[in-house]
N, C-alpha and C positions, 0 to 999 in steps of 0.2 A: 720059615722066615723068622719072625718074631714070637711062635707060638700063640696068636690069639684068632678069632676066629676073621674069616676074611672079608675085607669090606666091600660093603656093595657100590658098584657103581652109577656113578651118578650119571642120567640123565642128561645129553646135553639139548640146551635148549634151542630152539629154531630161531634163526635171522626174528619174526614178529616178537617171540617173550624176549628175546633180546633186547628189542627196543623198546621195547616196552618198559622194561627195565632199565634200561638208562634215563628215561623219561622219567621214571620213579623218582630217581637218584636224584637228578636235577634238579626236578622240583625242592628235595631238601637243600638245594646250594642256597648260600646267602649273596645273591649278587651285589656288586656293590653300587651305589646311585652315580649319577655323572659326573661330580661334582668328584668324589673319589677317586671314579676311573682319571679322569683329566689329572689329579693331582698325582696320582700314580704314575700315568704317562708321562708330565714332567718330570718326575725324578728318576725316570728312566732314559731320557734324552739326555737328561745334564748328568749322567753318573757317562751314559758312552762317551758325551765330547771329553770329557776329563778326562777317562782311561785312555780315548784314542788320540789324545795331545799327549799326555806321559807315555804310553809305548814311541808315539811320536820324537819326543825328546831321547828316550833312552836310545832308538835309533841314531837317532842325528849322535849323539855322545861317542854310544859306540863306533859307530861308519869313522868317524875324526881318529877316534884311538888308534882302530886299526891302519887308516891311511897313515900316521903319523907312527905306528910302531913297523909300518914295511917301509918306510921310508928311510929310518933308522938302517935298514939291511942294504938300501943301495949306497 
């Protein structure tokens, strides 16, 4: 292959060191307080209604265009 020598492989761990292991990991997360989480969640409801009132619009736009340019052809 690459000429070096071949690697060993690894060990894979069982379902327990697995969880164990994410457990680890967790514990280093910085969760955020409530007061964050809530303000986060607000600006994730008011960023969807936005986006789903502009896709909203650009529907209604287009639907009219096109009713109005097959109209055009009868």
């Amino acid at each position: 292959m690459n000429g070096s020598a071949p690697q060993k492989k690894k060990r894979r761990a069982g379902p327990r060191e697995f969880l164990e292991g994410v457990r680890t990991e967790l514990r280093k997360c910085s969760w955020p307080d409530r007061q964050e989480l809530l303000g986060s969640t607000w600006v994730v409801i008011v960023s969807v209604v936005i986006l789903a009132v502009f896709v909203g619009v650009c529907d209604l736009v287009l639907m009219r265009a096109v009713e109005a340019f097959i109209a055009l052809g009868s």
